[in-house]
C-alpha positions in Angstrom: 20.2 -19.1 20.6 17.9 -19.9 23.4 18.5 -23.5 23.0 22.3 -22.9 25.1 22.1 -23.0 28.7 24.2 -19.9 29.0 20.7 -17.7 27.4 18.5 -19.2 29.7 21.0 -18.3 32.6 20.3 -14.8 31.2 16.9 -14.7 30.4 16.9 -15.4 34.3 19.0 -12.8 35.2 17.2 -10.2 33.1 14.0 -11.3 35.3 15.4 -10.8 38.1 16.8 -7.5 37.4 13.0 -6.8 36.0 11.4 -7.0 39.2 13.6 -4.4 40.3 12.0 -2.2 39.2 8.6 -2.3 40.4 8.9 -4.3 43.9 10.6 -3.1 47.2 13.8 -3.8 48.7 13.0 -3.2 52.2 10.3 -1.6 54.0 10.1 0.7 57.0 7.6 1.1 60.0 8.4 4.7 61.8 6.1 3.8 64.8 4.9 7.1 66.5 3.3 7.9 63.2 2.7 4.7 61.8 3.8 5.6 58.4 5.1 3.0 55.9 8.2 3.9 53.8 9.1 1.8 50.9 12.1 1.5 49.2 12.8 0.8 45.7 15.1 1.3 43.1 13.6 5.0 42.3 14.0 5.9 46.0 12.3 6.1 49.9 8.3 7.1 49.3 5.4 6.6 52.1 3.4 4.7 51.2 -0.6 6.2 51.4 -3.1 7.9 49.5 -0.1 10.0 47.7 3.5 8.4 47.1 6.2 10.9 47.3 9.8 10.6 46.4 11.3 11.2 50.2 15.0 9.7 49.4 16.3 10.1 46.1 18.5 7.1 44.8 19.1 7.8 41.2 22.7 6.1 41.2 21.0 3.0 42.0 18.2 3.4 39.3 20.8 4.3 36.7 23.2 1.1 37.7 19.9 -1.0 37.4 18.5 -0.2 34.0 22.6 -0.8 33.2 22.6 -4.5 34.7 19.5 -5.2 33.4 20.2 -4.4 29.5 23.5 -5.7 29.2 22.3 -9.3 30.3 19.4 -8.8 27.6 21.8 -7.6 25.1 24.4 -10.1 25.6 21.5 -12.8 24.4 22.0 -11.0 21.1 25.0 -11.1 20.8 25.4 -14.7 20.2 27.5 -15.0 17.2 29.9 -13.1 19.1 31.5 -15.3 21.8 34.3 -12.9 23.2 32.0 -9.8 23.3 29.6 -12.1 25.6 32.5 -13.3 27.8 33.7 -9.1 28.3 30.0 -8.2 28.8 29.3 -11.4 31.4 32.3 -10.1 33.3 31.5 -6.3 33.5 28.0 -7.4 34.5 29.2 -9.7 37.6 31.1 -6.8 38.8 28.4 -3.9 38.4 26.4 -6.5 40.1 28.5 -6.7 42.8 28.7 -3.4 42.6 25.3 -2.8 43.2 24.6 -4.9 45.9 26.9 -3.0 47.9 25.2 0.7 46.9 22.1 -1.0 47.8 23.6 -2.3 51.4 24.7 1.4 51.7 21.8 3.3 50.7 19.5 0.6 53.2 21.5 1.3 56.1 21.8 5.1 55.4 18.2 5.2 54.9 17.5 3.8 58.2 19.5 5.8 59.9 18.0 8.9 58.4 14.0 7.3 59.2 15.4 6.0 62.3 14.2 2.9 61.8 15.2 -1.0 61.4 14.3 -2.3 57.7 12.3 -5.2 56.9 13.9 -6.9 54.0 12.2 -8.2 50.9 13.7 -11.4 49.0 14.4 -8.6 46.2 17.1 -7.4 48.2 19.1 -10.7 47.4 18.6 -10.2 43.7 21.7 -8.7 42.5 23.7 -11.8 44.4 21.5 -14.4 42.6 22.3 -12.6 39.5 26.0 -12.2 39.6 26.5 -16.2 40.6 23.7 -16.9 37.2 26.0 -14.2 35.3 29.1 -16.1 35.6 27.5 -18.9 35.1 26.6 -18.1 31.9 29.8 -16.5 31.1 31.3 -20.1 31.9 29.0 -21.9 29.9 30.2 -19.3 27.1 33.5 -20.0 27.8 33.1 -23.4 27.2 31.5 -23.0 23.6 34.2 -21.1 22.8 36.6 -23.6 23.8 35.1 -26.1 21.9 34.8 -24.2 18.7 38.3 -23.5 18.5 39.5 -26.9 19.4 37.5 -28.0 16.3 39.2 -25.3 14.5 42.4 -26.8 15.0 41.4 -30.1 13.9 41.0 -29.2 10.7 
């Protein structure tokens, strides 16, 4: 199992999608006030002495904990070849998927703070992830091919 190429692709993916969770896509300076907003994956909060939930993005939080267990659960399934292919697949395109909401909510968010956002390399994430998904869903591929051509051999 974590000796194929196609699980470490995965394992990378899945650490990726971790750091979702607890590090910023992009950051805001409003200037009069000089208030930092960050924004993650749970939503827009200042940053300070107390963080509160200004923007709520819960359709992105929901999508992420979705792209991040089906790469981790698609390790498990390693016996089953053509359930890993379907679930590689569905991944690249909630990935996708997801990079776009995130492109949305960014921009909508700045136009609601009224402010340009400062990106964070996490923003890219999702991109990364989609081209190390299907490449794990080729290097699946290609075990599959190969056990069926030894299938007809016999």
């Amino acid at each position: 199992m974590i000796q194929r190429i196609q699980t470490l692709y995965l394992l990378a993916v899945t650490l990726l999608l971790g750091f979702y969770f607890f590090l910023p896509f992009t950051t805001y300076m409003v200037e009069p006030q000089m208030v930092k907003y960050l924004f993650m994956a749970t939503g827009l909060s200042s940053e300070g002495i107390t963080a509160e939930s200004i923007y709520s993005t819960w359709p992105l939080l929901v999508l992420s904990i979705i792209v991040f267990a089906i790469p981790f659960l698609t390790i498990f399934l390693f016996k089953k070849r053509m359930i890993q292919i379907r679930l590689c697949i569905i991944n690249t395109v909630l990935l996708l998927g997801m990079q776009g909401l995130l492109y949305y909510y960014v921009n909508a968010v700045s136009k609601l703070l009224q402010a340009s956002p400062t990106y964070s390399i996490i923003f890219i994430f999702p991109l990364i992830s989609a081209i190390l998904t299907f490449l794990a869903l080729r290097a699946i591929a290609k075990d599959e091919a190969l056990i069926r051509s030894l299938e007809r051999l016999r």
